[in-house]
N, C-alpha and C positions, 0 to 999 in steps of 0.2 A: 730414245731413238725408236722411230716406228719400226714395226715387222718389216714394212716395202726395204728399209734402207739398208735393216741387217740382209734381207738376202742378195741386195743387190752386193753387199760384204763381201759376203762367205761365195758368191757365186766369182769374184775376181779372185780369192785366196786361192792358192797353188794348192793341190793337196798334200798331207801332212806337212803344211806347214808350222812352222811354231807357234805356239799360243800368243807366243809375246808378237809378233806379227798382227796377228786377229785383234790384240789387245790395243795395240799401237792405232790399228785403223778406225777401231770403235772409236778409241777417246777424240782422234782428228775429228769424226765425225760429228763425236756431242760437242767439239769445239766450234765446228763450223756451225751447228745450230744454235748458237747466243749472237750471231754475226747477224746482224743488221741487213746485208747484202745478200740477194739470193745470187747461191752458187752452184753451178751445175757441174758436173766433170763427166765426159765423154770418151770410149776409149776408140782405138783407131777406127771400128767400124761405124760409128757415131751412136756405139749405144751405151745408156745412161748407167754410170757406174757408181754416182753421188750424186748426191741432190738435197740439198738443207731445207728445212723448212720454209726459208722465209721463198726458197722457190717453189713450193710445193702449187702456190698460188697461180702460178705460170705453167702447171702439168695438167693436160684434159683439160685447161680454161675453154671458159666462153666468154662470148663480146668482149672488150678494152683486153681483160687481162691475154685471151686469146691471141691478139696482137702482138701484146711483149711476147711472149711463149715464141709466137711463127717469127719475130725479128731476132728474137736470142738462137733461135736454131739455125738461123742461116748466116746470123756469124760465126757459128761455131762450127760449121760445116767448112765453111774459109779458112779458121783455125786450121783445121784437120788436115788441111791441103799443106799449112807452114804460114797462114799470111795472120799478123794480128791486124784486128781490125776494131773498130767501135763504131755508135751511134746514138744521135740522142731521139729520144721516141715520147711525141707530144699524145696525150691519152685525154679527150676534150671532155670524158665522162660521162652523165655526172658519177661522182667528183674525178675536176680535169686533174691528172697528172702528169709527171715529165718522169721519166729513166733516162738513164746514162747505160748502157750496155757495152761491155767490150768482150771480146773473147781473143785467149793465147792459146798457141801450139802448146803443148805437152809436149816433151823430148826426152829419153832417157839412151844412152848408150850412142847419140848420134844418130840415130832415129825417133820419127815422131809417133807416140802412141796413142796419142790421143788430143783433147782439147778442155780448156776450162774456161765457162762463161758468168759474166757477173754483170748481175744487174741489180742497178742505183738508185734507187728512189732522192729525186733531188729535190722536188716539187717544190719544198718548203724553203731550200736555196735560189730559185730560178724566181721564185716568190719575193724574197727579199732582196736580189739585185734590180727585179722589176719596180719594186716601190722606193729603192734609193736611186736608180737612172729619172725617176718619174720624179722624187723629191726634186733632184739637183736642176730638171729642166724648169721643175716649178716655181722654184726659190730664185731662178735667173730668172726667168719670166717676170716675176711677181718684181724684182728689186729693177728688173731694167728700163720698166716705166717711171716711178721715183726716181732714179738714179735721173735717168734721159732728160725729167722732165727739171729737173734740178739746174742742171748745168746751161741748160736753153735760157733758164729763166736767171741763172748768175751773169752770165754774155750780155742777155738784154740789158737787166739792169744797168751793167757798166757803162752801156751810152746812153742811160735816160736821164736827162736834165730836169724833165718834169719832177716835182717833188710828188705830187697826186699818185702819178703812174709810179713813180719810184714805190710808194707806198704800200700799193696794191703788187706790185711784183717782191716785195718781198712778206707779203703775206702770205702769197703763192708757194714760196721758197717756206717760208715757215709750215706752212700746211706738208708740203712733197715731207720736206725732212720729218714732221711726226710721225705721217703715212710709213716711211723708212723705217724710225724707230721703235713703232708699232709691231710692224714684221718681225724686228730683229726679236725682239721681248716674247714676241709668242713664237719664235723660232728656240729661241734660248729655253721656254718652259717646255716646249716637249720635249728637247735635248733632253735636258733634268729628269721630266719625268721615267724615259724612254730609257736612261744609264745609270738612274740612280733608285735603290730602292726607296719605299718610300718609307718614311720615320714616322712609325706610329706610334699615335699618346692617345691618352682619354678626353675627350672635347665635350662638350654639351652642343645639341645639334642646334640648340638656339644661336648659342653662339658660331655658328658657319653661317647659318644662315645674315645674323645681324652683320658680318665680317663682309662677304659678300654684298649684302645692301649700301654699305658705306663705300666701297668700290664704283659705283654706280649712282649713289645717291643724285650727286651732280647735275650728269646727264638727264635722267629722268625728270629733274626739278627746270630743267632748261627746255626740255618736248614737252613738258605739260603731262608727264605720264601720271598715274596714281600704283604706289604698288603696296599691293594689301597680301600683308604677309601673316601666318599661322604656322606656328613651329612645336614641335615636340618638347618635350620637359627632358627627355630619354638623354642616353647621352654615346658616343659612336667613338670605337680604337679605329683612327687613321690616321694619315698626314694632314696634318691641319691645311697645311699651303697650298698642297695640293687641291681640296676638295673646294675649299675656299675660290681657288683660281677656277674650278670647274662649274660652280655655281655661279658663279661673278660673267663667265663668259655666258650660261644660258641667261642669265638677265640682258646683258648687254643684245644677248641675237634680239629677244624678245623687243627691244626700244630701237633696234635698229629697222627692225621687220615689221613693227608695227605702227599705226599715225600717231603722231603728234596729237598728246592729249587723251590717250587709251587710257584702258586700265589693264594693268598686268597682276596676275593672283600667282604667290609663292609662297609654299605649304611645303612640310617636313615631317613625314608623318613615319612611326616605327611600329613592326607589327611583323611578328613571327621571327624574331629575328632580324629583321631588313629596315634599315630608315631607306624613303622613299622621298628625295629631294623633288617639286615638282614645280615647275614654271607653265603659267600661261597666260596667251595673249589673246587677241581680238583681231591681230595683223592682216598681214596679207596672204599669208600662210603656204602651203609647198603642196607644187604639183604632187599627183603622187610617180608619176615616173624618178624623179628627183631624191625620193622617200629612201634609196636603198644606198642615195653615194654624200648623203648630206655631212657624213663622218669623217670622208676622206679629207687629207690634205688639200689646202686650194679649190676644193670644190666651191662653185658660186653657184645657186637657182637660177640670180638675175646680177651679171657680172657690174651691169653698167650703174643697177641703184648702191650694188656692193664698194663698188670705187667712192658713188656719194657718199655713202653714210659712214663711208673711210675702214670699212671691214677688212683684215688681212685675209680670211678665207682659212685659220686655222683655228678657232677658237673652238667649233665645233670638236676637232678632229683632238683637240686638248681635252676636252671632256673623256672622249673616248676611252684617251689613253690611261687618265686618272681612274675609269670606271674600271678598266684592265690590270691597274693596279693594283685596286685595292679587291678584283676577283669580284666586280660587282659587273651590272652593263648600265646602258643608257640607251631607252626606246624613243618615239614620237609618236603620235598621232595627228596629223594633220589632213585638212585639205585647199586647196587654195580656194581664196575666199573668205576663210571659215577660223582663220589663227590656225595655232598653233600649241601643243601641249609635250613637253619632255619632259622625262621621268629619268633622275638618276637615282641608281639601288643602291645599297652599298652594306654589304653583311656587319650587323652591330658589332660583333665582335675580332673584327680585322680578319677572321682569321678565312683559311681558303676554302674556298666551294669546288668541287671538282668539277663538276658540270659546265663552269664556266673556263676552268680551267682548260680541259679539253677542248673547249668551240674554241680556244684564242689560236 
């Protein structure tokens, strides 16, 4: 407990009051500083009689925090009067943050002798129902054209006699439905990823890498690609499935993203500790305004070539989360025109990096 708190203490203690009085208020007081929430208590004239640390941040502030401070004081003045009251208070930074703010009446005997105010740091909650409302409109979005186009194309067919046109409409129908099942499958691996930890064993990074190639082989052999691969002897504690599906998806962007007949180079290289998965192409490559949301869910560059070459628009945002997994990231460089280059890290030995830990 600071100097400031004990005498705002002893300046509310009755005189000769009992020790175990003084004793009782200190330890509330070390209690309320392990509390998350800063908490202020005011007594009827509105001045400051407690105050925890985590408010300390919100007393004499300037800029952002100065705001919380002047909005928690004027509820708490409302308090004082008898009314509870709350608010939530958007703080656009940098870094933006949100509080939750309320403040009660104090009351003791039938009168009110003061107020108590608390403020919430929610940012990291307001966070995570923005990215699951955003999921849930994207994943309709994304399933409602497949779906739509599905059922147009079941109607038709039922009154074509043509066997020709019969043919071609349900090639249609067979294409929508992959498209469909495509989504679902990279909807199903980030679930996975995102609820399940990930099960780490000792791999040889050759082998992620060849795992991944055979994932892809196919396609590549079908555009005409070339892919010249260089891998590590070294060998990496992770989820094999995961890393594997993470790799697999940066090939796939690369033959999707790039002509027919390119060459794609994918190298795996360890050094300080870190194998360094790295994909690259000769494509068409990413604006750089585009550079900062290429990770998110649904994110498309170019929505209309992404529908052709049949991309769900998560495969990326799968890398991400395996990268988050396993406590490594995943960069690019690119620029349009010019390909494309992504680098995924991943610490040899599974275990955790704080640094990363902290930015997630």
């Amino acid at each position: 407990m600071n100097s400031r708190r004990r005498t705002l203490l002893s300046e509310t203690s009755a005189p000769n009051s009992p020790g175990g009085i003084d004793l009782d208020r200190r330890r509330l007081a070390e209690a309320l500083d392990v509390v998350g929430d800063a908490i202020v208590v005011v007594d009827a004239g509105g001045e400051v009689v407690l105050r925890n640390n985590a408010a300390d941040r919100f007393h004499d502030a300037r800029h952002a925090d100065a705001l919380a401070g002047d909005g928690l004081r004027e509820l708490m003045d409302r308090a004082r009067s008898g009314e509870e009251c709350s608010r939530e208070l958007q703080l656009f930074g940098p870094p933006a943050e949100v509080f939750w703010m309320t403040a009660r009446p104090l009351v003791a005997d039938g009168r009110r002798i003061g107020a108590v105010g608390i403020v919430r740091d929610v940012t990291e909650a307001r966070r995570i129902e923005n990215v699951r409302r955003d999921f849930v409109a994207n994943v309709s979005h994304e399933l409602k054209t497949p779906v739509g186009a599905l059922a147009v194309l079941a109607e038709t067919l039922a009154d074509v006699a043509d066997p020709v046109i019969a043919k071609q409409l349900a090639e249609r129908i067979a294409t929508e439905a992959t498209r469909v099942g495509a989504i679902v499958d990279d909807l199903l691996d980030l679930g996975s990823i995102e609820s399940q930890p990930a099960a780490r064993q000792e791999v040889a990074v050759a082998d992620l890498v060849d795992a991944a190639i055979d994932r892809v082989e196919a396609a590549a052999a079908a555009s005409g690609h070339e892919l010249h691969v260089q891998a590590s002897d070294e060998t990496i504690i992770c989820d094999r499935r995961q890393v594997v599906s993470a790799i697999a998806n940066l090939l796939d962007n690369a033959l999707k993203y790039s002509e027919p007949g390119g060459s794609i180079e994918v190298t795996a290289s360890a050094n300080d500790g870190w194998v360094t998965f790295e994909v690259a192409d000769n494509g068409v490559g990413i604006p750089s305004r585009d550079l900062d949301r290429i990770f998110e869910r649904f994110y498309r560059v170019d929505r209309a070539r992404s529908r052709a070459t049949g991309g769900t628009g998560l495969g990326l945002a799968i890398v991400r989360n395996v990268a988050h997994a396993h406590h490594g990231d995943v960069t690019v460089e690119s620029s349009e025109g010019d390909g494309s280059v992504f680098r995924l890290r991943l610490p040899m030995t599974g275990a955790s990096n704080s640094f990363f830990d902290e930015g997630r």
